[in-house]
CHARMM internal coordinates of N, CA and C (Angstrom, degrees):
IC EDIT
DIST 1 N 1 CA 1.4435
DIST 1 CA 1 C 1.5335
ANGL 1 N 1 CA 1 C 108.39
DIST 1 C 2 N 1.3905
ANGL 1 CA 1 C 2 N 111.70
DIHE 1 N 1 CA 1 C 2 N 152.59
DIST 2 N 2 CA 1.4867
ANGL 1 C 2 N 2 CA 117.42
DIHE 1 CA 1 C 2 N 2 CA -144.51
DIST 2 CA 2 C 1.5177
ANGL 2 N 2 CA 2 C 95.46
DIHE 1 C 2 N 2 CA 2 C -106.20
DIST 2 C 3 N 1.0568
ANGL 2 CA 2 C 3 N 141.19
DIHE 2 N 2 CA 2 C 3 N 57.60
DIST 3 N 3 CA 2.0477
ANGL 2 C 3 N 3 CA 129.76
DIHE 2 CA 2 C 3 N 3 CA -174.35
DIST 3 CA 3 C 1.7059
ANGL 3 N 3 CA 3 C 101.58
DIHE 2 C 3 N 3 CA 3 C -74.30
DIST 3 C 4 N 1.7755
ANGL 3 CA 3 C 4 N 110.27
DIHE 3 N 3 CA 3 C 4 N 129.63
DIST 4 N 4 CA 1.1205
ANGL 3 C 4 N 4 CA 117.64
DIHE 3 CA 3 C 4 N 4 CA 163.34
DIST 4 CA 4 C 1.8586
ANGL 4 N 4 CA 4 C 104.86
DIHE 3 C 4 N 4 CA 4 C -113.79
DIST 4 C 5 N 1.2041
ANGL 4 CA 4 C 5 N 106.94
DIHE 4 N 4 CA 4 C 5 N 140.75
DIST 5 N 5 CA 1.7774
ANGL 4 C 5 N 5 CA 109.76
DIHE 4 CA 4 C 5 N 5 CA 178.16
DIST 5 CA 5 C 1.6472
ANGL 5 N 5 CA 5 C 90.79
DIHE 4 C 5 N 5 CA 5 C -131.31
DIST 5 C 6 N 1.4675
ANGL 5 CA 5 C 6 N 104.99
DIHE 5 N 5 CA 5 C 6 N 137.97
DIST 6 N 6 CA 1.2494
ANGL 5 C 6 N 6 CA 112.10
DIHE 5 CA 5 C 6 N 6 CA -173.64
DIST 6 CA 6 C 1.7693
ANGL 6 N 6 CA 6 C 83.26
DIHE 5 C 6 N 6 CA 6 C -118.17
DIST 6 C 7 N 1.4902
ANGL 6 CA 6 C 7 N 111.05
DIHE 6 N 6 CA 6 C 7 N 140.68
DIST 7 N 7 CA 2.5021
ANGL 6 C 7 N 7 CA 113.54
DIHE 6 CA 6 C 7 N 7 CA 159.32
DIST 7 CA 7 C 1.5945
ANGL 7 N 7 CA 7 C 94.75
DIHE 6 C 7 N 7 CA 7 C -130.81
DIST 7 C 8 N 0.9803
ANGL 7 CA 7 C 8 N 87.43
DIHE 7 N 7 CA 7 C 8 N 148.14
DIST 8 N 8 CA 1.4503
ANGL 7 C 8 N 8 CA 117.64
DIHE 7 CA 7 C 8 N 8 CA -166.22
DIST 8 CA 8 C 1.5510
ANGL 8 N 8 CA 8 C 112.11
DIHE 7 C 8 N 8 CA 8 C -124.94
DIST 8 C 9 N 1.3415
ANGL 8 CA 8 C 9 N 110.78
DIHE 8 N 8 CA 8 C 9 N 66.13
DIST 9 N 9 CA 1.4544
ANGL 8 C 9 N 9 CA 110.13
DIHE 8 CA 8 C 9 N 9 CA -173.97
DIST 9 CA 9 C 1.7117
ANGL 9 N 9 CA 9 C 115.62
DIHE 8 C 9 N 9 CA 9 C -90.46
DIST 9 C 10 N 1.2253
ANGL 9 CA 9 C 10 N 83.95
DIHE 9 N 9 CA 9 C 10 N 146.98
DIST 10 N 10 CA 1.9156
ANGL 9 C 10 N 10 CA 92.18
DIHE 9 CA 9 C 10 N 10 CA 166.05
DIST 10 CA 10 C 1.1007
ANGL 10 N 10 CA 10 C 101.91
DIHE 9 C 10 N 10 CA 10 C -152.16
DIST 10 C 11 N 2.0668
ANGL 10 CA 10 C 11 N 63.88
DIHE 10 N 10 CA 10 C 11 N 146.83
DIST 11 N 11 CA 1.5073
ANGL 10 C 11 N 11 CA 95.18
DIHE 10 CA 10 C 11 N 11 CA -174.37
DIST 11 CA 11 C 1.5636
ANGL 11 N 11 CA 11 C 128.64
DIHE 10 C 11 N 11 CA 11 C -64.62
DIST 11 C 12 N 1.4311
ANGL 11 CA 11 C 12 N 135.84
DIHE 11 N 11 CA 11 C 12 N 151.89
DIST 12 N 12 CA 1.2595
ANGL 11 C 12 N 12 CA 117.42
DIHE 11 CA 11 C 12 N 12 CA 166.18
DIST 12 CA 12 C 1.4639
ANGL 12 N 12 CA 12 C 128.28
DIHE 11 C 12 N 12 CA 12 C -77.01
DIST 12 C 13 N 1.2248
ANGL 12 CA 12 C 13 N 145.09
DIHE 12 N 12 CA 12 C 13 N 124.91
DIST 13 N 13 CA 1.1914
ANGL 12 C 13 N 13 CA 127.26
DIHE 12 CA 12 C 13 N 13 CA -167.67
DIST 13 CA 13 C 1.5897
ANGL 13 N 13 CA 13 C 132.95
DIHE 12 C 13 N 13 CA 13 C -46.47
DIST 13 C 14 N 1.3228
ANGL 13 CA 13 C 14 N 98.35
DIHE 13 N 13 CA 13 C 14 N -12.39
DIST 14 N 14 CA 1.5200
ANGL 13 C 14 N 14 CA 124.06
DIHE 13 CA 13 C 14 N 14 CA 176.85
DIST 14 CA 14 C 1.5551
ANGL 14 N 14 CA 14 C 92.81
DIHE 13 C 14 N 14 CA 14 C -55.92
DIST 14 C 15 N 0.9064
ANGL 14 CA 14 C 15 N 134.71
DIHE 14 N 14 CA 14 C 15 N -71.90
DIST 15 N 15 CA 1.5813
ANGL 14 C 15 N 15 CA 150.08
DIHE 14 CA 14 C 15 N 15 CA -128.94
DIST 15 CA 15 C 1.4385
ANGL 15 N 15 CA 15 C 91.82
DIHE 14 C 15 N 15 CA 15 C -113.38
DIST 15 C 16 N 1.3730
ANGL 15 CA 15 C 16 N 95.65
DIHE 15 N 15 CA 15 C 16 N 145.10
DIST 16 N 16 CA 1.6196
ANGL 15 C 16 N 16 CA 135.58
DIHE 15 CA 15 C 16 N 16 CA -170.96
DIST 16 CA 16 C 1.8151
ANGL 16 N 16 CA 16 C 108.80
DIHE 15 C 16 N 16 CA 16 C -81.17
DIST 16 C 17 N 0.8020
ANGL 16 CA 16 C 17 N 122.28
DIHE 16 N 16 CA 16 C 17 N 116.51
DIST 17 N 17 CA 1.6486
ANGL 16 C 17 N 17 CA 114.02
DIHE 16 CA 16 C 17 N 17 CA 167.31
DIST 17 CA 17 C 1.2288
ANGL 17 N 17 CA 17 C 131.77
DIHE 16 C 17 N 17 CA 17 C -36.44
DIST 17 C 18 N 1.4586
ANGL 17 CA 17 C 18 N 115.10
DIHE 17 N 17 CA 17 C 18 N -37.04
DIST 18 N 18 CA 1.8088
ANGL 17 C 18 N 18 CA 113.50
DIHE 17 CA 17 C 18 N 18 CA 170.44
DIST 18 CA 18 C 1.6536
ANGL 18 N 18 CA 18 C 104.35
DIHE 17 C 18 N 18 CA 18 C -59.62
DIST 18 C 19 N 1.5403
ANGL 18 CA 18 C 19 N 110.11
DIHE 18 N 18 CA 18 C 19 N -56.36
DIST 19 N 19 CA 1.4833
ANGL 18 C 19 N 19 CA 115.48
DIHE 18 CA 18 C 19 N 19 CA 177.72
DIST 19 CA 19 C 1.2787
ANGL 19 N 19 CA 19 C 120.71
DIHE 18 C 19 N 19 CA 19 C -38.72
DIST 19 C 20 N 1.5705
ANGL 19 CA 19 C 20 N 105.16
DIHE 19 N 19 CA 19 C 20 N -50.81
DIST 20 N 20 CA 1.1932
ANGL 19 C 20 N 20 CA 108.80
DIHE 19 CA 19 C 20 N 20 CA 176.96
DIST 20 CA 20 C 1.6742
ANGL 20 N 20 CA 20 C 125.38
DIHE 19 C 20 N 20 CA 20 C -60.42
DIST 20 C 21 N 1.5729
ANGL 20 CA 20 C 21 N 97.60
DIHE 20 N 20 CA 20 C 21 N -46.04
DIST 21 N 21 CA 1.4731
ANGL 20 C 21 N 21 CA 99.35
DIHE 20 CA 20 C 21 N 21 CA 168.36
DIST 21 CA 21 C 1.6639
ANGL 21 N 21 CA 21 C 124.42
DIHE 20 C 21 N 21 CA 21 C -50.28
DIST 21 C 22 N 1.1620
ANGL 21 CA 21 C 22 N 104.55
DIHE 21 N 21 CA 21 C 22 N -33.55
DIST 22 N 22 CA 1.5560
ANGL 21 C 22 N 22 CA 129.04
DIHE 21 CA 21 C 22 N 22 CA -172.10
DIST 22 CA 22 C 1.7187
ANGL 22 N 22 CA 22 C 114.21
DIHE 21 C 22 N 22 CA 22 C -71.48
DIST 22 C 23 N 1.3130
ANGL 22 CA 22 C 23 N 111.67
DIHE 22 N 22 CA 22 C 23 N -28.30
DIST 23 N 23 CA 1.4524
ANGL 22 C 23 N 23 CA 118.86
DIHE 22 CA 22 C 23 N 23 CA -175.15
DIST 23 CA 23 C 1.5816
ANGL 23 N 23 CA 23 C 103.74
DIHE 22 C 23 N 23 CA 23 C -93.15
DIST 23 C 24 N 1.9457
ANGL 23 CA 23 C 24 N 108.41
DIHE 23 N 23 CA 23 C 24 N -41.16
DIST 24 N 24 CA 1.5079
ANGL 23 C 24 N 24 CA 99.09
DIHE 23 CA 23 C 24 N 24 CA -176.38
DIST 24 CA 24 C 1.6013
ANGL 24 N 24 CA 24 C 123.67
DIHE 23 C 24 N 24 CA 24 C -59.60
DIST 24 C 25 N 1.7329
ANGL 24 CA 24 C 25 N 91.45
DIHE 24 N 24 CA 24 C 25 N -43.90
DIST 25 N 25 CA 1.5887
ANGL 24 C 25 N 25 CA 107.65
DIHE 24 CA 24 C 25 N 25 CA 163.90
DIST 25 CA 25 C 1.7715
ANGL 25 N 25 CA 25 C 102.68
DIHE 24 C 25 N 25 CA 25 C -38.76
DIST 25 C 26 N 1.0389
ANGL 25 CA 25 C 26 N 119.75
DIHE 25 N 25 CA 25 C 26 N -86.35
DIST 26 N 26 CA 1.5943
ANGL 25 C 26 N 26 CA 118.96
DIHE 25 CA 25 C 26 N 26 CA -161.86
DIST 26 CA 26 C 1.2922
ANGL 26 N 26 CA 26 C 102.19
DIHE 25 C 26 N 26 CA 26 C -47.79
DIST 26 C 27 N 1.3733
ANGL 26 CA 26 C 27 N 141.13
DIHE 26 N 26 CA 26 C 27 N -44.55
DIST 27 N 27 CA 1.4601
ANGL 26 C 27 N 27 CA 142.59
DIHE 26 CA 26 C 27 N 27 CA 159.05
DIST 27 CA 27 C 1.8664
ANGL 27 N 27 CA 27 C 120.04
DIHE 26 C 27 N 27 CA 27 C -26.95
DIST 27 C 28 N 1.2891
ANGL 27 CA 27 C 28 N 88.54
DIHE 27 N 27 CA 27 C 28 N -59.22
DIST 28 N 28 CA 1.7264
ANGL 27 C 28 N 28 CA 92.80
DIHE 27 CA 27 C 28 N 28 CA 176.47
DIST 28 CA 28 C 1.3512
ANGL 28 N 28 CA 28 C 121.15
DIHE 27 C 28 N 28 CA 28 C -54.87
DIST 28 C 29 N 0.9862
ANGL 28 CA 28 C 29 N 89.26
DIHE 28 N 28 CA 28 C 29 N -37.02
DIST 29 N 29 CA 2.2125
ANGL 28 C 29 N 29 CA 94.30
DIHE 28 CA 28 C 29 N 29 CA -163.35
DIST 29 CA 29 C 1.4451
ANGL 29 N 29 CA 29 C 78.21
DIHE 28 C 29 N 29 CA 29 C -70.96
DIST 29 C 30 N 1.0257
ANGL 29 CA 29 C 30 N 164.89
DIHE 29 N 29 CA 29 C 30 N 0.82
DIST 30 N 30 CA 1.5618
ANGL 29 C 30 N 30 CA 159.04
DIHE 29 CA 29 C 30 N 30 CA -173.26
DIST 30 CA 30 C 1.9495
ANGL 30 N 30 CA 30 C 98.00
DIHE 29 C 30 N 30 CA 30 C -91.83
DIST 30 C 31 N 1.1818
ANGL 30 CA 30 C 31 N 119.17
DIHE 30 N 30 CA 30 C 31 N -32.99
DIST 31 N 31 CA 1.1106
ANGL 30 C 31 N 31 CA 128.46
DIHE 30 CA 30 C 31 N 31 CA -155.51
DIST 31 CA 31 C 2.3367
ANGL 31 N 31 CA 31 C 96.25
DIHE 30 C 31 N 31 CA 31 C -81.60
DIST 31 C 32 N 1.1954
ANGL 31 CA 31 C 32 N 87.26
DIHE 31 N 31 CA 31 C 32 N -59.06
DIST 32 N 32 CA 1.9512
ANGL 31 C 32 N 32 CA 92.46
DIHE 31 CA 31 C 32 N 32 CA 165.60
DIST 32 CA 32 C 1.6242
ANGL 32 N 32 CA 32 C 111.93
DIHE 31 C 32 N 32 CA 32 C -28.37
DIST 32 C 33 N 1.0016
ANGL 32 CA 32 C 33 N 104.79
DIHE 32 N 32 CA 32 C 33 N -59.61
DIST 33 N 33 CA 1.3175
ANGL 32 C 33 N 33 CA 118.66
DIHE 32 CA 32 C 33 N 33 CA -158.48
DIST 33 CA 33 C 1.3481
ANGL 33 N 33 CA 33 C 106.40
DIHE 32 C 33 N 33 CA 33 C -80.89
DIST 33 C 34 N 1.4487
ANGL 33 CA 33 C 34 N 127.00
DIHE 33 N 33 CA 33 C 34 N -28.51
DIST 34 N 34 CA 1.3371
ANGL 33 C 34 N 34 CA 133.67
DIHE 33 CA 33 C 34 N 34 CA -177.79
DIST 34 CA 34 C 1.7231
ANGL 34 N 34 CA 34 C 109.81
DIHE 33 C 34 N 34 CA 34 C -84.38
DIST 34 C 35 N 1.4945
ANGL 34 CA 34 C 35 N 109.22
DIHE 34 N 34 CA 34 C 35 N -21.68
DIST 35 N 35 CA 1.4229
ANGL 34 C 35 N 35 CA 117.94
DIHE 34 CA 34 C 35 N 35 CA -160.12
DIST 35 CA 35 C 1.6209
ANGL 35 N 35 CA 35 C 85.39
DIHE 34 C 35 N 35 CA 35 C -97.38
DIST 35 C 36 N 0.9189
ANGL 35 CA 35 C 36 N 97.77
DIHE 35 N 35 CA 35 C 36 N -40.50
DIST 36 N 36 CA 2.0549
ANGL 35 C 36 N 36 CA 97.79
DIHE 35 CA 35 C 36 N 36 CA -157.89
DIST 36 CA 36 C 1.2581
ANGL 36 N 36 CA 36 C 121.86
DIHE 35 C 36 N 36 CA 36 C 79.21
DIST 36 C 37 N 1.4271
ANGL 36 CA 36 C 37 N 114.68
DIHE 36 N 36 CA 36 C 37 N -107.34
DIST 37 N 37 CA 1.6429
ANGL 36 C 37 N 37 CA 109.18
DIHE 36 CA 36 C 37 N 37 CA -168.75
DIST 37 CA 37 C 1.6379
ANGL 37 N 37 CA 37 C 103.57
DIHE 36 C 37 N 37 CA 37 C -98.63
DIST 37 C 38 N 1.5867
ANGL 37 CA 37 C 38 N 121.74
DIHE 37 N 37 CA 37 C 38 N -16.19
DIST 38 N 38 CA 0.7395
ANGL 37 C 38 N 38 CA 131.73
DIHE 37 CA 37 C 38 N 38 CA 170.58
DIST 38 CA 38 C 1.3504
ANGL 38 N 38 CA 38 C 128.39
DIHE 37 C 38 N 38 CA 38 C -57.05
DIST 38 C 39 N 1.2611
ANGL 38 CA 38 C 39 N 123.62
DIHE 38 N 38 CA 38 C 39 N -25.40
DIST 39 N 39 CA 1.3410
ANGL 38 C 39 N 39 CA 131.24
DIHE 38 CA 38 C 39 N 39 CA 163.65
DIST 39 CA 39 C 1.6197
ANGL 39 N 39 CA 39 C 115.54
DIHE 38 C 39 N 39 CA 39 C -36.65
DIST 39 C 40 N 1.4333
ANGL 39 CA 39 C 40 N 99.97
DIHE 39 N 39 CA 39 C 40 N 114.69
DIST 40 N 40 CA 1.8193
ANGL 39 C 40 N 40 CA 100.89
DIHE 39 CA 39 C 40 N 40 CA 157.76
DIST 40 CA 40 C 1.7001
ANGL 40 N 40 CA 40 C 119.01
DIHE 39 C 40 N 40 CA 40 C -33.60
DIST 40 C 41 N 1.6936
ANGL 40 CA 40 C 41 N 119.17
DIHE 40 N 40 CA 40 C 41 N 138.35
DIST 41 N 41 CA 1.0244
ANGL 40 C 41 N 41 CA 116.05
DIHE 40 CA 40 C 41 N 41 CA -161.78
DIST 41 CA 41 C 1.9388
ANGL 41 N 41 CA 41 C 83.77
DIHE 40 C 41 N 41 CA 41 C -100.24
DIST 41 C 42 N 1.1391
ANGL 41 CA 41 C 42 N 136.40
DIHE 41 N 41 CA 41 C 42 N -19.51
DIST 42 N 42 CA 1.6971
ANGL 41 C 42 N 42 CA 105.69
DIHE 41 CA 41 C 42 N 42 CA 139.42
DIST 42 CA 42 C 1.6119
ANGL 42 N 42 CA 42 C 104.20
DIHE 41 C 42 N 42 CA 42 C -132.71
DIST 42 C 43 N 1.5487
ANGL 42 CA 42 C 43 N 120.30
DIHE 42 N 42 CA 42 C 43 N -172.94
DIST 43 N 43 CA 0.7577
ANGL 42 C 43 N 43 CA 156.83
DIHE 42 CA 42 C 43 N 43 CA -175.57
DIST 43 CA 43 C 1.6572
ANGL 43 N 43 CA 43 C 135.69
DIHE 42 C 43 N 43 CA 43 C -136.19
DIST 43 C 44 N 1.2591
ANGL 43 CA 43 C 44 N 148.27
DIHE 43 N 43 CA 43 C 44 N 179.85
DIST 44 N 44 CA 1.3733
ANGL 43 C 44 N 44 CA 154.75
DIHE 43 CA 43 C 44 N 44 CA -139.97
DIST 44 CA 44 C 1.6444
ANGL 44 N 44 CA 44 C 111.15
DIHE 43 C 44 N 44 CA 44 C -172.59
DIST 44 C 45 N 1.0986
ANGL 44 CA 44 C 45 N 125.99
DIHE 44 N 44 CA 44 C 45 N 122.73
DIST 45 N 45 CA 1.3059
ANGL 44 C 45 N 45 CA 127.48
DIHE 44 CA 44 C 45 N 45 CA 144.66
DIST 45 CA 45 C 1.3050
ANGL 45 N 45 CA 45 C 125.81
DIHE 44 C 45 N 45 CA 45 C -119.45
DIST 45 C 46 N 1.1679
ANGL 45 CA 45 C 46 N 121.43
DIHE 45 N 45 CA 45 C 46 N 162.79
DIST 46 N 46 CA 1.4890
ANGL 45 C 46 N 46 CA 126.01
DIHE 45 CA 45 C 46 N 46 CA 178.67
DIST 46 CA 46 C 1.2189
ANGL 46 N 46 CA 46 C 112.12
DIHE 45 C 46 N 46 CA 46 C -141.08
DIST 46 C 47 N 1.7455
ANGL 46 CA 46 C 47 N 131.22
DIHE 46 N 46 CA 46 C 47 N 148.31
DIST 47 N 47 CA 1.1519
ANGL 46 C 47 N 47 CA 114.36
DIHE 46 CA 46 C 47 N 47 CA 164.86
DIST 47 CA 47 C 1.8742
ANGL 47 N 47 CA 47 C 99.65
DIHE 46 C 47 N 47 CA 47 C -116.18
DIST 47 C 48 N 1.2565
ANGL 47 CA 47 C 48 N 126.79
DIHE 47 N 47 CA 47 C 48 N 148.41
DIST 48 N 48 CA 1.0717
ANGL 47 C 48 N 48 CA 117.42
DIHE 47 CA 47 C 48 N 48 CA 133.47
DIST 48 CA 48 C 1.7346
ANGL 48 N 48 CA 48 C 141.94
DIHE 47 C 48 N 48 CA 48 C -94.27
DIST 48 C 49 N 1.3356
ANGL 48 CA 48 C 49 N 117.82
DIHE 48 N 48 CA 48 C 49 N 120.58
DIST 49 N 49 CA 1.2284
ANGL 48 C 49 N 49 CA 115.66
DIHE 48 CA 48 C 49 N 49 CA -167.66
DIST 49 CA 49 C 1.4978
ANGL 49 N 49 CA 49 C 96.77
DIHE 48 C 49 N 49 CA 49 C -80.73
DIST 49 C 50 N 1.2196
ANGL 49 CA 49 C 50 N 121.31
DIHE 49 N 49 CA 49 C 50 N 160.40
DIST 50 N 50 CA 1.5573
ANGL 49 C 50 N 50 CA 125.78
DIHE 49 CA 49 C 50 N 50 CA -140.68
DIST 50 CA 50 C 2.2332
ANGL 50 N 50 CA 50 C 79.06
DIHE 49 C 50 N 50 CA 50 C -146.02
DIST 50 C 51 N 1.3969
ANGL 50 CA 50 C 51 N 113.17
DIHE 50 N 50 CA 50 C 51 N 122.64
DIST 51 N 51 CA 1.0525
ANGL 50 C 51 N 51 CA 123.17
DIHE 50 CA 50 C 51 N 51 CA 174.81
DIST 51 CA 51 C 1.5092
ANGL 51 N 51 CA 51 C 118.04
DIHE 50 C 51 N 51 CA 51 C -89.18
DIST 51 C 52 N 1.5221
ANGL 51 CA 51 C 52 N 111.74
DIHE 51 N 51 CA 51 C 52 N -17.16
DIST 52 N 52 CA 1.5794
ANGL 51 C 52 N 52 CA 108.36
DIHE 51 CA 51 C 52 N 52 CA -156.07
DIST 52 CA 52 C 2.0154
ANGL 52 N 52 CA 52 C 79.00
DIHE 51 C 52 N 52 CA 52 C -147.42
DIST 52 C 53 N 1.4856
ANGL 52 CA 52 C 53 N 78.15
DIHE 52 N 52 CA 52 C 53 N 158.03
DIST 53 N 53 CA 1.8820
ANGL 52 C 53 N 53 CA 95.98
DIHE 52 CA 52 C 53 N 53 CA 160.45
DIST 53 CA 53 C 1.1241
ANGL 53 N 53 CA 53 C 129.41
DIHE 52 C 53 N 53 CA 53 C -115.28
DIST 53 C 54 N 1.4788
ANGL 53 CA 53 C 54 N 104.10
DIHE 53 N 53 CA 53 C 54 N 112.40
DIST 54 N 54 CA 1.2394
ANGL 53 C 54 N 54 CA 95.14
DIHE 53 CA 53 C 54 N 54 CA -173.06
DIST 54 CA 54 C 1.9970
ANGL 54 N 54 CA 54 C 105.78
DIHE 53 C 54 N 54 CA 54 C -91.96
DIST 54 C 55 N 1.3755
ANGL 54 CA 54 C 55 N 102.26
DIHE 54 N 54 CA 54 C 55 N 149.41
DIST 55 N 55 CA 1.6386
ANGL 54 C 55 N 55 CA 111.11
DIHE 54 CA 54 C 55 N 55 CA 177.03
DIST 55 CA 55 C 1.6104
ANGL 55 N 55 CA 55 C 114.93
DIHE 54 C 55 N 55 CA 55 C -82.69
DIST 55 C 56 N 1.3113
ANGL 55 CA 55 C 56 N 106.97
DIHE 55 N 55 CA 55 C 56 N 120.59
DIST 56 N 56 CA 1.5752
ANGL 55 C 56 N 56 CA 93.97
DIHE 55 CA 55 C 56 N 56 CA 173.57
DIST 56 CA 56 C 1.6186
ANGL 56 N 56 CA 56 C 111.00
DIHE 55 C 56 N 56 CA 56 C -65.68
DIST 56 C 57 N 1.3609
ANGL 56 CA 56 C 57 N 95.45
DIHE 56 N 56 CA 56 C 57 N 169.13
DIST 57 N 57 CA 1.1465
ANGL 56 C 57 N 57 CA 112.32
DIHE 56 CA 56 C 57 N 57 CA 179.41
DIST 57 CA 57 C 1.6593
ANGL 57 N 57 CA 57 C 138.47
DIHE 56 C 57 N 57 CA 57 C -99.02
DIST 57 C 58 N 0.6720
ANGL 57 CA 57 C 58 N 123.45
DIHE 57 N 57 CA 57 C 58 N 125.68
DIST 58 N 58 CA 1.5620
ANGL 57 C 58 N 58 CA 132.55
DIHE 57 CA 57 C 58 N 58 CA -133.74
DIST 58 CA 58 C 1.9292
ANGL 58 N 58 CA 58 C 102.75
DIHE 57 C 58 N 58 CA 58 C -85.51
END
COOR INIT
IC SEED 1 N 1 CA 1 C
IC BUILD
């Protein structure tokens, strides 16, 4: 059976993109161990680098 899970994180503007890359990484490997055998035998990441800021909206 075929399971796709898409996360959609953002970053806080506080924090730097390597950091950020650096925490999700240490985050994931949490996910193996939580899934067990169930874990997808691979996986995908992506980053998008973000050129502009956008302001949330109030």
């Amino acid at each position: 059976m075929a399971v796709r899970v898409f996360i959609y994180a953002y970053r806080k503007p506080t924090i730097d993109l390597p950091t950020f890359k650096a925490r999700y990484e240490a985050h994931v490997q949490l996910v193996p161990r939580l899934a067990g055998e169930d874990f997808p035998l691979s996986h995908k990441r992506s980053y998008l680098a973000r050129t502009t800021v956008d302001s949330s909206p109030r």
